[in-house]
C-alpha positions as CSV (number, residue, x, y, z in Angstrom):
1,X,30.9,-54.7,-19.6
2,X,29.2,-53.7,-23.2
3,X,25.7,-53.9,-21.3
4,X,26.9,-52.1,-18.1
5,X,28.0,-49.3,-20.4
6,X,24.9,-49.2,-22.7
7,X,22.8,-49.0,-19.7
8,X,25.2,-46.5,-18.3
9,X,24.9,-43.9,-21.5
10,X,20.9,-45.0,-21.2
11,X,20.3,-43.6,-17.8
12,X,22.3,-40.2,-19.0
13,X,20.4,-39.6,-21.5
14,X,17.0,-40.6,-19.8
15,X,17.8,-37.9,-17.3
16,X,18.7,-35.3,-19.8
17,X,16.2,-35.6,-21.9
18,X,13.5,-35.9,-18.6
19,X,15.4,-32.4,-17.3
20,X,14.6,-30.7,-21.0
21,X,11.1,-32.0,-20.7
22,X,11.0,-30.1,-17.4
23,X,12.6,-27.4,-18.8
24,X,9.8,-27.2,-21.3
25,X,7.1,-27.9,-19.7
26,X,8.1,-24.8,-17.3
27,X,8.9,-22.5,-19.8
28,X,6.0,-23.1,-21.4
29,X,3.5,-22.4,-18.2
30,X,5.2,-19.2,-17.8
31,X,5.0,-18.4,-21.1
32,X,1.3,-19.5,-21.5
33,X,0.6,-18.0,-17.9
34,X,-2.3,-16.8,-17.0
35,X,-4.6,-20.0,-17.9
36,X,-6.9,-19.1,-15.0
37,X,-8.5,-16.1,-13.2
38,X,-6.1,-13.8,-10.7
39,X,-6.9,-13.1,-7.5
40,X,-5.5,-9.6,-6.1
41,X,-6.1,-9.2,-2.1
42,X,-6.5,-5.8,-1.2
43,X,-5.2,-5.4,2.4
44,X,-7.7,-2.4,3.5
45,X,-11.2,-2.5,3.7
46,X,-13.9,-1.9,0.7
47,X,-14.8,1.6,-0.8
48,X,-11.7,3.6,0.1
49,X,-9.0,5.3,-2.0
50,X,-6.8,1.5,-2.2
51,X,-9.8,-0.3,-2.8
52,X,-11.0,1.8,-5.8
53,X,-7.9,2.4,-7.5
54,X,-7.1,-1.3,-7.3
55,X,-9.8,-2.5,-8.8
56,X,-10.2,-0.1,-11.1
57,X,-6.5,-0.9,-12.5
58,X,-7.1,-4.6,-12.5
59,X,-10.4,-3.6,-14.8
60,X,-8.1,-2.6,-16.9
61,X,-5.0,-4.8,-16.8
62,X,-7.2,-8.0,-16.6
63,X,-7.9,-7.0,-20.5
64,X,-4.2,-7.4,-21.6
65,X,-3.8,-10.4,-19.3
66,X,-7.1,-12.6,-21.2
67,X,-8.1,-13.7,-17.8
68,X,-10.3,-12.2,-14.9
69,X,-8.5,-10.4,-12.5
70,X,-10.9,-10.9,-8.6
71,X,-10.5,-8.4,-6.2
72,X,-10.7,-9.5,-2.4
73,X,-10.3,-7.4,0.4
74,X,-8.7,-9.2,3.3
75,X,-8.3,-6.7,6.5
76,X,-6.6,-6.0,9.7
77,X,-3.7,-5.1,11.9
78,X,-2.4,-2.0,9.9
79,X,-2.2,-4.7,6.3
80,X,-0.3,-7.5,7.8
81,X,-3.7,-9.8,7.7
82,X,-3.8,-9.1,3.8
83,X,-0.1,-9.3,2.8
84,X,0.7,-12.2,5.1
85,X,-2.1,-14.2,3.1
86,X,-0.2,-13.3,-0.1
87,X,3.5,-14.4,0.5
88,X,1.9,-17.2,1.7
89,X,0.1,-18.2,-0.5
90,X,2.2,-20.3,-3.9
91,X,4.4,-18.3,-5.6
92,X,3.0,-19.1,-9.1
93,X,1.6,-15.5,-9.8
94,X,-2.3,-16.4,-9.5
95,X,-2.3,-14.5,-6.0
96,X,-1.3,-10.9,-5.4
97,X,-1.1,-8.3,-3.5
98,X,-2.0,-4.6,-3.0
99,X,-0.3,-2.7,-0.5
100,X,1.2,0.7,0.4
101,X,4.4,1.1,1.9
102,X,3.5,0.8,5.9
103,X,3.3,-3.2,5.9
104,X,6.7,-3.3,4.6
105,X,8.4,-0.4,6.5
106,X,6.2,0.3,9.5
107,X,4.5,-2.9,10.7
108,X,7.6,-5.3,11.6
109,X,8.6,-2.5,14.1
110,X,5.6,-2.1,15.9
111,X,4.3,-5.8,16.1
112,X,5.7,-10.0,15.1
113,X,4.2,-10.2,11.8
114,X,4.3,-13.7,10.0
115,X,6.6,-12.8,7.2
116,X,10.0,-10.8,6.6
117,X,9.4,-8.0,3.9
118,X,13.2,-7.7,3.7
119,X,13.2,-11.9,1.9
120,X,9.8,-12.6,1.4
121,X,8.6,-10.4,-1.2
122,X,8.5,-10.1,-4.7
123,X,7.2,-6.2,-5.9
124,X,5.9,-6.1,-9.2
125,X,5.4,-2.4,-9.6
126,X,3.8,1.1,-8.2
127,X,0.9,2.6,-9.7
128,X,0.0,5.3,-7.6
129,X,1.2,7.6,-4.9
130,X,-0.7,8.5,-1.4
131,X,-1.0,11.5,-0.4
132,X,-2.7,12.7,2.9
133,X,-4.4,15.2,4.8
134,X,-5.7,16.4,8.2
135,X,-9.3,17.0,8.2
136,X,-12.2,18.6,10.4
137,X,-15.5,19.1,10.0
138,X,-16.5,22.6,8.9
139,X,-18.2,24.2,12.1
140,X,-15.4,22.3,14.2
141,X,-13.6,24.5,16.6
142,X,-10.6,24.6,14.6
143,X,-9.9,26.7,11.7
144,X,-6.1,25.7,11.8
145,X,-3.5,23.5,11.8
146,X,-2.4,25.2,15.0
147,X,-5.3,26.0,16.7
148,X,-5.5,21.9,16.7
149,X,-1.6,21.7,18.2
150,X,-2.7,24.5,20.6
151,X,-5.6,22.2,22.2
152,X,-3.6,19.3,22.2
153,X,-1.5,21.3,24.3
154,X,-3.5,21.7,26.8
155,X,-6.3,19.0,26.7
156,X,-3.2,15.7,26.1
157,X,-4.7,12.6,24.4
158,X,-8.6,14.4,24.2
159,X,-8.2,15.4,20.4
160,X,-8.8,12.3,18.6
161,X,-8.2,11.4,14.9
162,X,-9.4,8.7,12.7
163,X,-7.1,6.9,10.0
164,X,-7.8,3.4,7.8
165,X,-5.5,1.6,10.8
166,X,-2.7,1.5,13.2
167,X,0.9,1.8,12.1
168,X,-0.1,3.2,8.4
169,X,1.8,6.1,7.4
170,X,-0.7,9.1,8.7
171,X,-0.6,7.5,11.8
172,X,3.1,7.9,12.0
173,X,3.4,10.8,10.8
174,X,0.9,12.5,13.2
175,X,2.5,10.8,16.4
176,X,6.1,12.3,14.9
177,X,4.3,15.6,14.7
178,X,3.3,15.0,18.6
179,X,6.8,13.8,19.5
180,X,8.3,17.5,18.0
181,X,5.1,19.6,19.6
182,X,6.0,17.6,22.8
183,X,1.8,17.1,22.7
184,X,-0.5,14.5,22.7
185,X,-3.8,13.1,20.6
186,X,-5.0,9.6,20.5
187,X,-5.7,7.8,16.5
188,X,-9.0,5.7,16.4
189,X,-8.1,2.9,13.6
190,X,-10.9,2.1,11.0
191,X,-10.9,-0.5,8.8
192,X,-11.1,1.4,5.7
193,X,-10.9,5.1,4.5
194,X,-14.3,5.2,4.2
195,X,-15.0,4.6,8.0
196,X,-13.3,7.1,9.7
197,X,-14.6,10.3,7.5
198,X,-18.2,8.7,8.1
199,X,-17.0,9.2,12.0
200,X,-15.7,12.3,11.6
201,X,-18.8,13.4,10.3
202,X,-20.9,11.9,12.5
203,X,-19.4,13.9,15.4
204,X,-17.6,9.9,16.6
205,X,-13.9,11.7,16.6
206,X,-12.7,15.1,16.1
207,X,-10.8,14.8,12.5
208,X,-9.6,12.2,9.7
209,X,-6.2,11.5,8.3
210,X,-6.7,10.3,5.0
211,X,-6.4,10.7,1.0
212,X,-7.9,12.6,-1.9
213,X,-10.6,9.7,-2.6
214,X,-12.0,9.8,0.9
215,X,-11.9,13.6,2.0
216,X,-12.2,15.4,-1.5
217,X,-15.9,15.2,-1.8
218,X,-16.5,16.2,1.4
219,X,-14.1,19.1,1.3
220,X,-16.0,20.3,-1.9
221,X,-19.4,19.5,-0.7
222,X,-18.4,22.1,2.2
223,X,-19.0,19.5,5.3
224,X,-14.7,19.1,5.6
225,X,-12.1,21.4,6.6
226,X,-8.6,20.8,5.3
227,X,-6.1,21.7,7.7
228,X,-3.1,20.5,6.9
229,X,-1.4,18.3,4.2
230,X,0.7,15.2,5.8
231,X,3.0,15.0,2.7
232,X,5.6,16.4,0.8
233,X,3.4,17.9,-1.9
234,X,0.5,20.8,-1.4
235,X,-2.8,19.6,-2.2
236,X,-4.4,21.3,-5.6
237,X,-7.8,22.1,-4.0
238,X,-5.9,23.7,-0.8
239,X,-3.0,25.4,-2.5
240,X,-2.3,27.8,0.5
241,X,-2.5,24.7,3.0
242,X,1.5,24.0,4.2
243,X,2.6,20.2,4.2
244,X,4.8,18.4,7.0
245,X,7.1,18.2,4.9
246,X,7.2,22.3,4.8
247,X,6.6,22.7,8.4
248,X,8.8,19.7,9.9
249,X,11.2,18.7,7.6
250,X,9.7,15.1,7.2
251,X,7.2,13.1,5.1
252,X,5.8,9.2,5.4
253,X,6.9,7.2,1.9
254,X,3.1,6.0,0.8
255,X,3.0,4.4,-2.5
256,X,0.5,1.7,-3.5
257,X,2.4,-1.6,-4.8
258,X,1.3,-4.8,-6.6
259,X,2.9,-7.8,-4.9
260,X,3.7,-11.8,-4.7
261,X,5.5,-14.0,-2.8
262,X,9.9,-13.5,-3.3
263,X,10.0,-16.8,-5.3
264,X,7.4,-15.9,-8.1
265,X,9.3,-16.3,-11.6
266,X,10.3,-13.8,-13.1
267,X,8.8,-14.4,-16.6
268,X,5.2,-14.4,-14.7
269,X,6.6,-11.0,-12.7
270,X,7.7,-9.3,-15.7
271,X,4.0,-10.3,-17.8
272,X,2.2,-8.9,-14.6
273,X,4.4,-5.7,-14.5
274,X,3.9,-5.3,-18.4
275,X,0.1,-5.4,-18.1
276,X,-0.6,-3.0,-15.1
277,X,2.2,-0.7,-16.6
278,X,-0.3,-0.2,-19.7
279,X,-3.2,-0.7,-17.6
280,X,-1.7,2.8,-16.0
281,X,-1.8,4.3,-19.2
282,X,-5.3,3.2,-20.3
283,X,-7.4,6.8,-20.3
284,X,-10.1,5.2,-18.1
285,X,-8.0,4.7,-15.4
286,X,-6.1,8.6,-15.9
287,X,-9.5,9.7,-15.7
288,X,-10.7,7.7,-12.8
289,X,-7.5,8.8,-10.8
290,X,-8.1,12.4,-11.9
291,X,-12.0,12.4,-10.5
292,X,-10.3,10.9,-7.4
293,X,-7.6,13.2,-7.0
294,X,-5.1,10.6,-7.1
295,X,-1.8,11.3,-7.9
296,X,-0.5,8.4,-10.9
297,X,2.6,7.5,-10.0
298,X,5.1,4.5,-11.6
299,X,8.3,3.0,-10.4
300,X,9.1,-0.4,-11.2
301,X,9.5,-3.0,-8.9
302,X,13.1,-3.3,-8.4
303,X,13.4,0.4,-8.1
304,X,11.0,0.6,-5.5
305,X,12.3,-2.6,-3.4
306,X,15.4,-0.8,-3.1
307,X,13.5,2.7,-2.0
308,X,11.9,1.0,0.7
309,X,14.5,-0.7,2.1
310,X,16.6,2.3,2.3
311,X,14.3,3.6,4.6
312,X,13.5,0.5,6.8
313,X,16.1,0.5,9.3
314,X,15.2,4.6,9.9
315,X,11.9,3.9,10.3
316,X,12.7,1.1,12.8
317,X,14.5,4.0,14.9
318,X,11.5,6.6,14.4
319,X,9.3,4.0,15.7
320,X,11.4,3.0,18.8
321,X,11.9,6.9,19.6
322,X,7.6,7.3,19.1
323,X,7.5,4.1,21.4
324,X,5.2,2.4,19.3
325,X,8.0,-0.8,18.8
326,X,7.9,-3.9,19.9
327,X,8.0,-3.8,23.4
């Protein structure tokens, strides 16, 4: 009976103490955490707008963090290649994601994706906001906004536009803009921001839907028209250019994210939110946005989550009304 009992208080305490070894051992590779390089996949291709200012605030944040901080872009269908890799991938913080808002609030509308943004992800934090704009070249036909709606009236689907993909949030706007004008263009999809102002360019398609870091240049170098700003905010170089949100009463929500998988700890979310938050403040990365036009813009992770979920079942609607959902 004496032994039975001995052994009985033995195993209890073997299992406590084995649980508070655990414990430890946990709280101390979150504490500790990172031991080993981060990787960051960045779901659009190299060279544009979310490629640069991705890597540029990893350059940065990788300094407070003590460990490299590797960029790879990983493309395709509109972002759900890149951010399906991510929430795949284990949830220990060491792979990331950078996204903007479409993969989450667009994409499951308009095709099966692999994952369910509304369960299966964990957003650290927003460090900058898109904005974007309709562009032409300069000796294009068009010297307005509605000179371009005006064509499309009467030549349907021949006015073609280029954006970094289908079901990002230029391409929705511009079909929403059709659906009101009761008119009709046709997107080319690119793999990157880059591509499609290249195109545009090169005479491939008549104009480019796409942000400060891929248009500005050209705009200033005098070889792109801005025509119209597909936001809620004017652009400073075109201050007399009207926005959507002006002319139609709508915008798209475009804000570029860092990302894991839902069950990432929160110790290892809250270090990785910490060090991009100051990485945001760093002056190298202010003045990198600035040269790039780019708007800084910070919300924390929990804030945001419940931003864009506010606005997915909406977006479901506008999507089934466009008739770009799941058929």
């Amino acid at each position: 009976m004496c032994c039975k009992a001995n052994t009985g208080w033995f195993l209890f305490f073997t299992v406590i103490l084995f649980g508070l070894g655990s414990f430890s051992k946990s709280g101390l590779s979150q504490e500790s955490f990172p031991t080993k390089p981060i990787t960051v996949v960045i779901r659009s291709g190299a060279g544009g707008m979310a490629d640069t200012m991705t890597r540029l605030v990893c350059k940065v944040a990788e300094k407070e963090l003590g460990q490299p901080i590797v960029c790879e872009n990983r493309t395709g269908a509109g972002g759900v290649v890149g951010t399906s890799y991510v929430l795949k991938s284990k949830p220990d913080g060491y792979t990331l994601g950078a996204t903007t808002t479409g993969p989450y609030i667009n994409s499951p509308h308009m095709e099966k994706i692999p994952y369910n943004p509304l369960t299966d992800v964990a957003d650290i934090l927003v460090y900058f906001k898109y904005t974007h704009a309709l562009c032409v070249k300069t000796d294009a036909p068009w010297k307005t906004f509605e000179e371009v709606v005006d064509y499309a009236r009467k030549n349907p689907g021949k006015f073609t536009y280029g954006a970094a993909g289908v079901g990002v949030t230029q391409h929705i706007v511009m079909e929403r803009i059709a659906m009101k004008e009761g008119i009709k263009w046709s997107l080319v999809p690119y793999k990157s921001g880059t591509e499609p102002v290249v195109a545009c360019l090169g005479g491939h398609i008549n104009a480019v839907a796409q942000g400060p870091a891929d248009v500005v240049q050209q705009i200033e170098a005098g070889k792109l028209r801005l025509l119209f700003a597909l936001n809620d905010n004017r652009w400073a170089i075109a201050p007399k250019i009207p926005t959507v949100q002006e002319k139609y009463g709508f915008y798209g929500l475009s804000l570029q994210s860092s990302f894991g998988p839902k069950a990432m700890p929160e110790p290892i979310k809250e270090k990785l939110h910490n060090a991009f938050k100051k990485a945001m403040n760093d002056p190298s990365y202010i003045e990198a946005a600035k040269s790039l036009n780019v708007d800084i813009f910070y919300m924390s992770g929990k804030d945001y989550e419940k931003l864009w979920k506010s606005q997915y079942d909406d977006m479901g609607k506008i999507i089934r009304d466009l008739g770009l959902g799941i058929k």
